[in-house]
VEXLUM-374433 format. One record per residue: residue number from 1; x, y, z of N, C-alpha, C, O in turn. Coordinates in steps of 0.05 Angstrom, whole numbers, plus 32768, in hexadecimal, padded with zeros to 4 digits. Example, Ala and Ser with C-alpha at 12.3 -4.5 7.8 and 13.67 -1.06 7.14 Angstrom:
residues 2
<nr 1	n.px 8108	n.py 7F8E	n.pz 809C	ca.px 80F6	ca.py 7FA6	ca.pz 809C	c.px 8108	c.py 7FBE	c.pz 809C	o.px 811D	o.py 7FBE	o.pz 80A9>
<nr 2	n.px 8101	n.py 7FD3	n.pz 808E	ca.px 8111	ca.py 7FEB	ca.pz 808F	c.px 8102	c.py 8001	c.pz 809D	o.px 810C	o.py 8017	o.pz 80A1>
//
This chain:
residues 71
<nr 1	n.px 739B	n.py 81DE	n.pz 84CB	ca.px 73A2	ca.py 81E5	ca.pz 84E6	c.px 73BF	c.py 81EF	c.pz 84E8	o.px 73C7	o.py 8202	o.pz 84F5>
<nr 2	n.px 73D2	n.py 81DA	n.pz 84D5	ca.px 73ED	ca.py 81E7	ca.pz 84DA	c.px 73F2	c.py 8204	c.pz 84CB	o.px 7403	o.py 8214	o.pz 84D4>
<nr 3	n.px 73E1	n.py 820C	n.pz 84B3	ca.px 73E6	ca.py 8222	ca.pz 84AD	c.px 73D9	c.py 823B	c.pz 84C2	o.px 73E1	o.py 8252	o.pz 84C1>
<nr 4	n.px 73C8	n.py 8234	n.pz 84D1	ca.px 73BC	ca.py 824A	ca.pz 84DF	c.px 73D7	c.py 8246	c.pz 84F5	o.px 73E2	o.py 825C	o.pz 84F9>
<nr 5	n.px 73E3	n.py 8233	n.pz 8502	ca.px 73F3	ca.py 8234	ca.pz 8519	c.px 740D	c.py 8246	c.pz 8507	o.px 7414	o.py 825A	o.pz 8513>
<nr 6	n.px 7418	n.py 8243	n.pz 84F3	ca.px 7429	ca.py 8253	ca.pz 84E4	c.px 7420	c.py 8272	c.pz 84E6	o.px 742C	o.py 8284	o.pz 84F2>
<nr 7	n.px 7409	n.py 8274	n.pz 84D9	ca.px 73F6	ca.py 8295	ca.pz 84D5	c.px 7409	c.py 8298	c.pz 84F5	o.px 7420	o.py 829E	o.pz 84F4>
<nr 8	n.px 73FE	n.py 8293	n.pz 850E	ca.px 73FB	ca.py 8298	ca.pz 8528	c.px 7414	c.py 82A4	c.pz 852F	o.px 7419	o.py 82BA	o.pz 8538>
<nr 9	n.px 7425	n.py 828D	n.pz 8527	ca.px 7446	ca.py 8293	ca.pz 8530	c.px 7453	c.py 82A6	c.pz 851E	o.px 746B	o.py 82AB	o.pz 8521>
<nr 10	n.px 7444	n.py 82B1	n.pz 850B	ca.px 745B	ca.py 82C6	ca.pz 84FA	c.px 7446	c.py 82E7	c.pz 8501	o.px 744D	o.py 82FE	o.pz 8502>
<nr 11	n.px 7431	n.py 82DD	n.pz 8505	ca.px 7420	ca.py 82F9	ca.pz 851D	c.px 7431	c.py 82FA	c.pz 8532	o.px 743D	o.py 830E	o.pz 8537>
<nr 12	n.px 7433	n.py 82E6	n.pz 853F	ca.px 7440	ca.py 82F1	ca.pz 855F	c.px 745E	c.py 82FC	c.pz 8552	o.px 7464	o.py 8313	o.pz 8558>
<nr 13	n.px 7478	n.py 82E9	n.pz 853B	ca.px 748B	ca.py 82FA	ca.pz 8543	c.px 7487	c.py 8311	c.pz 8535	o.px 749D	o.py 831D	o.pz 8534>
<nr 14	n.px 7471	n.py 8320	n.pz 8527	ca.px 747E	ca.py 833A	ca.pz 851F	c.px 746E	c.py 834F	c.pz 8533	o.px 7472	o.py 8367	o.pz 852F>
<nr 15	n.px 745D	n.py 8346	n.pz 8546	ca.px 7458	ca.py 8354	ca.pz 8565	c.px 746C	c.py 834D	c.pz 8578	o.px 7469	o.py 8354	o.pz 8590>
<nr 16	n.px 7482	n.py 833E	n.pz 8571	ca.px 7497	ca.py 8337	ca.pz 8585	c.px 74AC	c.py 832B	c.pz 857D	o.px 74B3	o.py 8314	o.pz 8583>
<nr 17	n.px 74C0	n.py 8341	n.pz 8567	ca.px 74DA	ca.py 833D	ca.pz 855B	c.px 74E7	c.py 832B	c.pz 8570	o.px 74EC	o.py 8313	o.pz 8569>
<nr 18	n.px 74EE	n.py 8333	n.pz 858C	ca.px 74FE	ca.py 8329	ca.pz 8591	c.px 7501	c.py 8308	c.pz 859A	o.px 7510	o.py 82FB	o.pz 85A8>
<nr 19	n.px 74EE	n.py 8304	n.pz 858E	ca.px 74E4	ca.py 82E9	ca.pz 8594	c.px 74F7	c.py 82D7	c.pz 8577	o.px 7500	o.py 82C0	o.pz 8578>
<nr 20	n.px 74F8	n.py 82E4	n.pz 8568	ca.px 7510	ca.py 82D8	ca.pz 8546	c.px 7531	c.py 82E6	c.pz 8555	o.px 7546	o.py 82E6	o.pz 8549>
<nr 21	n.px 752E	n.py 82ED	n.pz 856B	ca.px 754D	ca.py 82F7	ca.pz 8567	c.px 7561	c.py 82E6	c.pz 8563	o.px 755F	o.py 82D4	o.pz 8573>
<nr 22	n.px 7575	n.py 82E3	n.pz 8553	ca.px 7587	ca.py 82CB	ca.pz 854D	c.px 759D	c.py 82CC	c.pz 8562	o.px 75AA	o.py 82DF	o.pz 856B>
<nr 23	n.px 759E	n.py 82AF	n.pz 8566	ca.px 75BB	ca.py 82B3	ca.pz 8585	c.px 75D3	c.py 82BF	c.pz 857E	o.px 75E4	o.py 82C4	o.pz 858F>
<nr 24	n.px 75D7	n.py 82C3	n.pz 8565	ca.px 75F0	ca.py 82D9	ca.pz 8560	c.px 75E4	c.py 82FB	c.pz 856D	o.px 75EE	o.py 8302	o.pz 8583>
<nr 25	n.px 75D8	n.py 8306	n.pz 8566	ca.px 75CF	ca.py 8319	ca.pz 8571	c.px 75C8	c.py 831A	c.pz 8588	o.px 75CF	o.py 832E	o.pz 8594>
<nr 26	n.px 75B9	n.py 8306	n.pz 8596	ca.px 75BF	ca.py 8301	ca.pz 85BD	c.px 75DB	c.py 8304	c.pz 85BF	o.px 75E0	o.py 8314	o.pz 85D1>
<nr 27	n.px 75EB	n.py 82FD	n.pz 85B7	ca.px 760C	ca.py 82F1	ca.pz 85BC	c.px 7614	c.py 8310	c.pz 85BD	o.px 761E	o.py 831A	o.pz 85D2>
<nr 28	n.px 760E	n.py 831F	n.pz 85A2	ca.px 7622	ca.py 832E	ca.pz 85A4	c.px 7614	c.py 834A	c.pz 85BC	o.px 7622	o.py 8358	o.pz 85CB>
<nr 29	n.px 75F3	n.py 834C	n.pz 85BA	ca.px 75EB	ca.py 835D	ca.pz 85D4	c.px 75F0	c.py 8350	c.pz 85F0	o.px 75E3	o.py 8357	o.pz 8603>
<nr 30	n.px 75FD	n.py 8342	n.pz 85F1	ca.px 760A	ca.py 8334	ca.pz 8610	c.px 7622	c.py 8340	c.pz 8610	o.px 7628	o.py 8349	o.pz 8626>
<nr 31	n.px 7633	n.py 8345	n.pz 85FE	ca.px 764D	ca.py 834A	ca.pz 85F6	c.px 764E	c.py 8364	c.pz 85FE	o.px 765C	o.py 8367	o.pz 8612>
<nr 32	n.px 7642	n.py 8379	n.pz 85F4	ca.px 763F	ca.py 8396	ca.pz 85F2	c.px 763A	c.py 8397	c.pz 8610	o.px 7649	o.py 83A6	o.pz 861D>
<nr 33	n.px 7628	n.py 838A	n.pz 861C	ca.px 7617	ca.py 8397	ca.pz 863B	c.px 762F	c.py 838E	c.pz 864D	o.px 7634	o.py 8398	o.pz 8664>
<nr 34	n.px 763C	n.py 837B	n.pz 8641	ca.px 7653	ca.py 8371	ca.pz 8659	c.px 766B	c.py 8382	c.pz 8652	o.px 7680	o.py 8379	o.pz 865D>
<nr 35	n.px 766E	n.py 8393	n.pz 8646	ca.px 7680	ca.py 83A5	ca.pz 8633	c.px 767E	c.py 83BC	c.pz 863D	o.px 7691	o.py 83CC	o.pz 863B>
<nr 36	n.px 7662	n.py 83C2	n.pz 864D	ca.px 7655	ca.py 83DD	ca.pz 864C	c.px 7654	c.py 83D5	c.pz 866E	o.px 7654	o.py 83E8	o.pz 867E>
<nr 37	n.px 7652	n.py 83BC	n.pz 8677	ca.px 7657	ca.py 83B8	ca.pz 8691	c.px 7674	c.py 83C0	c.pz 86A8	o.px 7677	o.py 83CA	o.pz 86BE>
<nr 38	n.px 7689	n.py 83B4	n.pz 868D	ca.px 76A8	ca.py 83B7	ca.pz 869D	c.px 76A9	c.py 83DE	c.pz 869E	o.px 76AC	o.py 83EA	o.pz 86B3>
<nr 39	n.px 76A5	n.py 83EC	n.pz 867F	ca.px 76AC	ca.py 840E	ca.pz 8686	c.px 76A5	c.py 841C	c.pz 8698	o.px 76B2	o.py 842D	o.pz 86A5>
<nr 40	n.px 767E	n.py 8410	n.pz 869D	ca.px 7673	ca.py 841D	ca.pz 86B2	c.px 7689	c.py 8413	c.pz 86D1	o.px 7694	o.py 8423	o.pz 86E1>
<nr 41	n.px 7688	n.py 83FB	n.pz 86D0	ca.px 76A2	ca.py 83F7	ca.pz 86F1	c.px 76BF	c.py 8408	c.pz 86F1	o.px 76CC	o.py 8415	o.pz 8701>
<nr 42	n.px 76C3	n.py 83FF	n.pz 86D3	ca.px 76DD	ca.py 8414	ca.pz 86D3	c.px 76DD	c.py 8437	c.pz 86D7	o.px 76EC	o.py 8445	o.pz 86E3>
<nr 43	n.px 76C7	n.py 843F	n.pz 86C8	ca.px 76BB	ca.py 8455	ca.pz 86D1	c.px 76B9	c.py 845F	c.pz 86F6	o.px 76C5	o.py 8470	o.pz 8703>
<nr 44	n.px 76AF	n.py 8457	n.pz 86F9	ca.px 76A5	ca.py 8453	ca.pz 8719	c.px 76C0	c.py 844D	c.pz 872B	o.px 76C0	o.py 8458	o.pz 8741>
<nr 45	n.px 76CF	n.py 8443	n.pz 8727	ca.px 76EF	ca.py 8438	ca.pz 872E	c.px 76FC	c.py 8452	c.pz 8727	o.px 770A	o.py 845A	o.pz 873A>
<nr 46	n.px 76FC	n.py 845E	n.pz 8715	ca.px 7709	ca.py 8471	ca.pz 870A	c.px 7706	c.py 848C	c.pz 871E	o.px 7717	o.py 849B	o.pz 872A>
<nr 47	n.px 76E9	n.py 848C	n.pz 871D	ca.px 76DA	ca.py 84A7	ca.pz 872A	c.px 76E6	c.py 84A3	c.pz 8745	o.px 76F2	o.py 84B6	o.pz 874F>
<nr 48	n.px 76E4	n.py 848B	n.pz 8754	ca.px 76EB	ca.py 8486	ca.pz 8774	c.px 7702	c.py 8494	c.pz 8770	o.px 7704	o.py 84AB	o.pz 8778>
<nr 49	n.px 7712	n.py 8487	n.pz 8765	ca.px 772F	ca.py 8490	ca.pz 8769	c.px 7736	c.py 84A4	c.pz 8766	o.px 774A	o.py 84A8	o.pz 8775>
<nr 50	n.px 772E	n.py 84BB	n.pz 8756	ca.px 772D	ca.py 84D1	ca.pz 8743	c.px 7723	c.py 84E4	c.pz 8767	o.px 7732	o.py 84F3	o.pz 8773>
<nr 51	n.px 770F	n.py 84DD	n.pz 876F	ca.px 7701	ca.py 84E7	ca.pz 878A	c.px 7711	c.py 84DC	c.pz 879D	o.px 770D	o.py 84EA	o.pz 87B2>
<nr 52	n.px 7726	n.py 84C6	n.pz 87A3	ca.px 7728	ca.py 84C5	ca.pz 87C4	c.px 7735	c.py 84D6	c.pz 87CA	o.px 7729	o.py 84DE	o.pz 87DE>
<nr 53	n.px 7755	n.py 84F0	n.pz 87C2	ca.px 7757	ca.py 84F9	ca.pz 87D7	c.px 7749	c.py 8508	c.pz 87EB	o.px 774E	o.py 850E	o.pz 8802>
<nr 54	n.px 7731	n.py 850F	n.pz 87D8	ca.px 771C	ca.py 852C	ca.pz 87E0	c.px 770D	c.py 8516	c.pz 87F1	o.px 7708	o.py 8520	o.pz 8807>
<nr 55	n.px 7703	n.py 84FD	n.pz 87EE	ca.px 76F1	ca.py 84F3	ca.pz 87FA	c.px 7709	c.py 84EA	c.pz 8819	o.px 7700	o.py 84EF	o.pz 882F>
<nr 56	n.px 771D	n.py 84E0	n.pz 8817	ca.px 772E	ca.py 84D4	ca.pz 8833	c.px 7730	c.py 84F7	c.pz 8841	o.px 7729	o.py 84F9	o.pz 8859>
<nr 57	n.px 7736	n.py 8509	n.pz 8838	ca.px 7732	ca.py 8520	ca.pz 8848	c.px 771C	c.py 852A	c.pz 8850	o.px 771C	o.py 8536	o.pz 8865>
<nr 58	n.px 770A	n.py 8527	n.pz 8846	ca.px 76ED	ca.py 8528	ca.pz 8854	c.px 76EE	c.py 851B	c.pz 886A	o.px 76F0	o.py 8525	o.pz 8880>
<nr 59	n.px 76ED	n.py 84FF	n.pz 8865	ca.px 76ED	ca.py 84E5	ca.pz 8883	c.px 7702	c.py 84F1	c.pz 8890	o.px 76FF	o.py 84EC	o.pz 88A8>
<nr 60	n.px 7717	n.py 84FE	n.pz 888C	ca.px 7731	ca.py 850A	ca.pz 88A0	c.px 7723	c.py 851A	c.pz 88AF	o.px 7726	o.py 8519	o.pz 88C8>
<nr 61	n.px 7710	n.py 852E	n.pz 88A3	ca.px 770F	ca.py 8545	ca.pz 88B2	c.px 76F0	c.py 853D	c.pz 88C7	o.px 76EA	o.py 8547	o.pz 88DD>
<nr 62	n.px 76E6	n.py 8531	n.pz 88BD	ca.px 76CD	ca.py 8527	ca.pz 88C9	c.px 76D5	c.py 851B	c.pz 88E0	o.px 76CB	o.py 8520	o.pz 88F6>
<nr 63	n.px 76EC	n.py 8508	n.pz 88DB	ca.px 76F4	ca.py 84F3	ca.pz 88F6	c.px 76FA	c.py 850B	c.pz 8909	o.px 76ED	o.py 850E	o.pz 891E>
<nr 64	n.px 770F	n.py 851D	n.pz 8901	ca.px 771F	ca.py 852B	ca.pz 890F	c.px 770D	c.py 8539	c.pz 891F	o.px 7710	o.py 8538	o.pz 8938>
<nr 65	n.px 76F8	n.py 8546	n.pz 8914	ca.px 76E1	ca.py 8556	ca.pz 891E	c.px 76D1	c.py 8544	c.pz 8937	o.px 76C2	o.py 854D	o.pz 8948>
<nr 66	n.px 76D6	n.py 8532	n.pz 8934	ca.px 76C1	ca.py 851A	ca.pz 8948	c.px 76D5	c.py 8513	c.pz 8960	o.px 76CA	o.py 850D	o.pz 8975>
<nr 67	n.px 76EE	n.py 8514	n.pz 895F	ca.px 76FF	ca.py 850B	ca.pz 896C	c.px 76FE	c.py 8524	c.pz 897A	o.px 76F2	o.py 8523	o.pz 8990>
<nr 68	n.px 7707	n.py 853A	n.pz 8974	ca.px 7710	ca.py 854C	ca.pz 8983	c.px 76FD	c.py 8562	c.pz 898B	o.px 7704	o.py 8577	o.pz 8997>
<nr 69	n.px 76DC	n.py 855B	n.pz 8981	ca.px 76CC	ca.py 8561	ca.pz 8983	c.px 76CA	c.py 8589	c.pz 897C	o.px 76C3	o.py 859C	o.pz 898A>
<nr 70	n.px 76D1	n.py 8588	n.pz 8961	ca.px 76D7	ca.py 85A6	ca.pz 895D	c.px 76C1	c.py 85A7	c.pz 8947	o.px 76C1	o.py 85BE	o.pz 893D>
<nr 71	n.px 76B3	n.py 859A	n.pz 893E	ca.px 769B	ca.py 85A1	ca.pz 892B	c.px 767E	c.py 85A7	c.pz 8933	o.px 766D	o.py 85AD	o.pz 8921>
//
């Protein structure tokens, strides 16, 4: 019986590697995604900034247009 429960468990992990993944390898794909987490914000931080004066003159001229009702 224990060799069939062995057979079982080395069927399932090679239909489901990630079931052997070793916690060094969790560790270090936590590492990368949280790595790949901060550029994308910094990215996005970058782009805002890179865009506000064009974007605060938009909202200038929009407001201005509403206020003085010339659009």
């Amino acid at each position: 019986m224990d060799n069939e429960a062995n057979l079982n468990n080395k069927a399932l992990e090679s239909h489901h590697p990630w079931r052997t993944v070793q916690q060094g390898s969790h560790q270090q794909f936590l590492q990368m995604t949280t790595a790949l987490h901060q550029l994308t914000n910094q990215f996005c931080a970058a782009t805002l900034l890179h865009n506000a004066p064009q974007n605060l003159q938009n909202i200038w001229q929009i407001r201005t247009q509403e206020t003085f009702h010339l659009g």
